[in-house]
C-alpha positions in Angstrom: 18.8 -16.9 -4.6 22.5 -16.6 -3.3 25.3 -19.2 -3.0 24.6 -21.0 -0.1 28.2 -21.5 1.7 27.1 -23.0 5.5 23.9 -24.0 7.0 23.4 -25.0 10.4 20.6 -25.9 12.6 19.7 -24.5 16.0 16.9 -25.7 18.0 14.3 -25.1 15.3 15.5 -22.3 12.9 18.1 -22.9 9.9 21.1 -20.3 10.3 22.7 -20.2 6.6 25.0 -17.7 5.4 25.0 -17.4 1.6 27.2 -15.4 -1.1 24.7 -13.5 -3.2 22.4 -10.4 -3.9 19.5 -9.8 -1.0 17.0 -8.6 -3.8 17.1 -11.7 -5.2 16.5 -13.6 -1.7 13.3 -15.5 -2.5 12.0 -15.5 1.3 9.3 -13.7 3.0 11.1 -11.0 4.6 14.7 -9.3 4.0 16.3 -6.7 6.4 17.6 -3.7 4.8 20.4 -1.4 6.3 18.3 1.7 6.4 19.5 5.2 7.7 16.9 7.3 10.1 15.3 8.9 7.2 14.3 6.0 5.2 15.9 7.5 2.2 17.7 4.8 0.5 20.8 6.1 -1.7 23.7 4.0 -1.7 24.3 0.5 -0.5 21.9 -2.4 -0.1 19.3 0.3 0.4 19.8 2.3 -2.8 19.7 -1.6 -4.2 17.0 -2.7 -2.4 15.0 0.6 -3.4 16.0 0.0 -7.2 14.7 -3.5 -7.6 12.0 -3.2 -6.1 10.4 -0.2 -7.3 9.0 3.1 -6.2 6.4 1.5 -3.5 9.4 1.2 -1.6 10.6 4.4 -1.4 6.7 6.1 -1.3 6.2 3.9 1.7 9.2 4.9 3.5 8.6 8.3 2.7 5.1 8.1 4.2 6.1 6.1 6.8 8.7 8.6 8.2 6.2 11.9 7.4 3.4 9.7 9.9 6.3 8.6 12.3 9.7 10.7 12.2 13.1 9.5 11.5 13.1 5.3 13.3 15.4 5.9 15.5 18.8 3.9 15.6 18.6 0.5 16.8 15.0 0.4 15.6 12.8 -0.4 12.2 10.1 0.2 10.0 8.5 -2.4 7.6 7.4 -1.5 3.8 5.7 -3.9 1.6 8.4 -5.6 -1.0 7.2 -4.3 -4.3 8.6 -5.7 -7.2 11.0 -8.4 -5.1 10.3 -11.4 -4.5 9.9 -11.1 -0.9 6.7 -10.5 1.1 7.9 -7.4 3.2 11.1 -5.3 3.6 12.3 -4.4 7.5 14.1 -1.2 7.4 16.6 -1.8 10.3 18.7 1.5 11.2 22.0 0.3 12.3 24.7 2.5 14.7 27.6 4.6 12.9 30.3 3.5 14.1 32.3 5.5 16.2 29.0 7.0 17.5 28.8 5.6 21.0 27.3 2.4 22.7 27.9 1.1 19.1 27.4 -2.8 19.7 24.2 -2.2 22.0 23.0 -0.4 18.7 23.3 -3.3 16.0 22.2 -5.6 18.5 18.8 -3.9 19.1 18.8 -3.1 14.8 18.9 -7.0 14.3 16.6 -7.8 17.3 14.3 -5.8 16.2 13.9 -6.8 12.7 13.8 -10.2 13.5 11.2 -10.1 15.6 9.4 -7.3 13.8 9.4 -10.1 10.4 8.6 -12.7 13.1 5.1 -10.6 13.7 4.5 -10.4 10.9 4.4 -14.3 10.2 7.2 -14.5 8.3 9.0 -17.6 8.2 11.9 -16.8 6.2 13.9 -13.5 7.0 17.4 -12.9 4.7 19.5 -9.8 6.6 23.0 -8.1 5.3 25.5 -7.5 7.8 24.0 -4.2 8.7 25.9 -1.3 9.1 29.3 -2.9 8.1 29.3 -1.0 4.8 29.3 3.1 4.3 28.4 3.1 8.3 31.6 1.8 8.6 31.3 -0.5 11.8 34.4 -3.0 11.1 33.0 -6.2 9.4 34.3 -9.0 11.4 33.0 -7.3 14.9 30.0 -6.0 12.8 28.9 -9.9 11.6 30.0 -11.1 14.7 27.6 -8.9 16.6 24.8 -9.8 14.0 25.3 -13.6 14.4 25.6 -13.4 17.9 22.3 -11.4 18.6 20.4 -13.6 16.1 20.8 -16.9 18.0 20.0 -14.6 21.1 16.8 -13.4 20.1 15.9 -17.4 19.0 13.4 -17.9 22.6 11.5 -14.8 21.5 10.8 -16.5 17.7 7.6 -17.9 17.3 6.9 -17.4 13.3 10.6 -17.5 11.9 12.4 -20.7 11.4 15.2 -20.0 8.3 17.6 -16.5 9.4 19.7 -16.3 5.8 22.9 -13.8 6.3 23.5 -12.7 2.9 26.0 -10.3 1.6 27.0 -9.9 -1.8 30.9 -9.1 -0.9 32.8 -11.9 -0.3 34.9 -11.3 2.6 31.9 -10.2 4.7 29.7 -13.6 3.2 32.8 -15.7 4.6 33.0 -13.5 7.6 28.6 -15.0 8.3 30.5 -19.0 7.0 33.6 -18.6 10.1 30.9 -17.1 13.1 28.0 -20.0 11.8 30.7 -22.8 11.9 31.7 -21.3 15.7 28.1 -21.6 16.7 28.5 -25.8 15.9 31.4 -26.2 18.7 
């Protein structure tokens, strides 16, 4: 598990933002910032993929032959394999500059939230999707995320701990500043 930095309470689900490495999130679900084709290079996907082991990627791989490319804004859900989670949401995320950006990310982290909430998951870890090679800017990026998390809170019934984990500083303090504007 991470660092945790700040951890607040709304209504009944835990918000915490935490400094660390999502592979090593011990929860029941993390989010991964996929791309349409489920094929996970670079980024928290190429990590996520590493660690936990080639069911991963043959399950994405199948799941896109059955399905097609997810589109943007939406997700798919492979078992964890060798991390310490219970399942991995693939949530494709906008690139930025690609239009109706925000509207994008927002449905990406609706969706995986209440695709893990579905699935009875009570714990759900996400990265501040498409911040990274996607390039949406980080602090409008986390803001989005944070915003559209306590948003899709009503339509929880399973989840009751959200962890916003990134290993990069700067965007792990960027979760810490939009959690503590959520307490005023």
């Amino acid at each position: 598990m991470g660092e945790e930095l700040k951890r607040i309470r709304i209504g009944s689900i835990e918000f915490v933002a935490v400094k660390g490495d999502i592979t090593q999130e011990q929860v029941d679900c993390i989010v991964n910032a996929a791309n349409s084709h489920l094929v996970h290079g670079g980024g928290v996907a190429g990590a996520i993929a590493r660690r936990g082991g080639e069911v991963i990627r043959r399950q994405s791989r199948e799941w896109v032959q059955k399905y097609g490319p997810v589109p943007v804004g939406e997700v798919a859900v492979t078992d964890a394999g060798e991390l310490p989670a219970r399942y991995v949401v693939h949530a494709v995320g906008p690139r930025w500059g690609e239009g109706d950006d925000e509207k994008k990310l927002r449905s990406a982290v609706r969706n995986a939230l209440l695709k893990a909430d579905e699935l009875g998951c009570r714990s759900v870890s996400l990265p501040a999707i498409s911040t990274g090679i996607f390039g949406y800017p980080k602090e409008d990026g986390v803001r989005v995320i944070v915003d559209e998390a306590k948003r899709t809170i009503p339509a929880l019934k399973n989840v009751r701990e959200i962890r916003f984990c990134n290993i990069d500083e700067e965007t792990a303090y960027l979760f810490v500043d939009n959690l503590k504007g959520l307490e005023n």
